[in-house]
C-alpha positions in Angstrom: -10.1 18.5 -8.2 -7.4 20.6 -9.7 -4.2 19.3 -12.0 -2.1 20.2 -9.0 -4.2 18.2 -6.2 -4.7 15.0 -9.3 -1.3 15.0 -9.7 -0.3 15.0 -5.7 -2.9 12.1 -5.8 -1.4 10.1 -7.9 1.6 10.8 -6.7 0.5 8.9 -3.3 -0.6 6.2 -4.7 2.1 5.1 -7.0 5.0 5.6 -3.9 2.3 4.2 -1.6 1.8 0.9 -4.3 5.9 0.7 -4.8 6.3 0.7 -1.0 3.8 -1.3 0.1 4.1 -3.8 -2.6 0.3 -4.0 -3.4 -1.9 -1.6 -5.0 -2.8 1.2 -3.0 -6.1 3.7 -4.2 -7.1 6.7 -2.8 -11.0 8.6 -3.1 -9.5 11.8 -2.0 -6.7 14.2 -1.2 -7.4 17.4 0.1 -3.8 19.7 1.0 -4.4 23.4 2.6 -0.9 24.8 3.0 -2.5 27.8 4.3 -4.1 25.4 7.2 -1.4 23.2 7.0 -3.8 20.3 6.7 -3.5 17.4 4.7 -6.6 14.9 4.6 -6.6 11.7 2.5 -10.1 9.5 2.4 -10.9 6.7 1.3 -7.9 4.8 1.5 -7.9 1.0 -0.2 -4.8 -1.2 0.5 -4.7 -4.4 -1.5 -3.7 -7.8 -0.4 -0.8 -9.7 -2.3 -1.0 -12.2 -4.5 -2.9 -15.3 -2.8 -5.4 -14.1 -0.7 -8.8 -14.8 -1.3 -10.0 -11.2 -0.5 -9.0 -8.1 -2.5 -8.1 -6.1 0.3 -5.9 -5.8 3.1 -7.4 -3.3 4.3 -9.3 0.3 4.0 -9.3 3.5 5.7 -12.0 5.9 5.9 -9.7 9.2 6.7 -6.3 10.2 7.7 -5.8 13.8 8.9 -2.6 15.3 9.2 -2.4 18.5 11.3 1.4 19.6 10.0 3.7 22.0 12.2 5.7 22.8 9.2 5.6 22.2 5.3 8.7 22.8 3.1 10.0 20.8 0.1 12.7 19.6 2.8 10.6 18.8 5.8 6.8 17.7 6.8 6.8 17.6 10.6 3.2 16.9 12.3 1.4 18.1 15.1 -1.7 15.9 15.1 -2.4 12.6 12.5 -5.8 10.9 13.0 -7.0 7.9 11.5 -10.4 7.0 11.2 -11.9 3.7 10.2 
């Protein structure tokens, strides 16, 4: 993984944590701007404080299919979610 990608990672997952309120952990982010692609795996979402279980939830992918990628504007074509 390069500094650039590492950094976008944990990136995600510190805005992801402050929004959601919980901790939030990603495996994997891989961005092609050439492709405009963006895939994130293994996506953890943890449960607040007083539930038994340490998760609210995981993903196994999302896949974003972008139209366009600027510092101003991410608009998508296509986003799956699997598992």
């Amino acid at each position: 993984m390069t500094p650039d990608i590492r950094l976008a990672k944990a990136t995600v997952e510190k805005i992801a944590s402050k929004s959601l309120g919980v901790k939030v952990t990603i495996s994997e982010l891989d961005i092609s701007l050439q492709d405009k692609n963006i895939t994130v795996s293994g996506i953890t979402v943890g449960n607040p404080a007083g539930f038994t279980k340490p998760h609210a939830f995981t993903i196994s992918s999302i896949n974003i299919a972008a139209d366009q990628i600027s510092k101003e504007l991410l608009t998508f074509n296509n986003i799956t979610v699997e598992g």
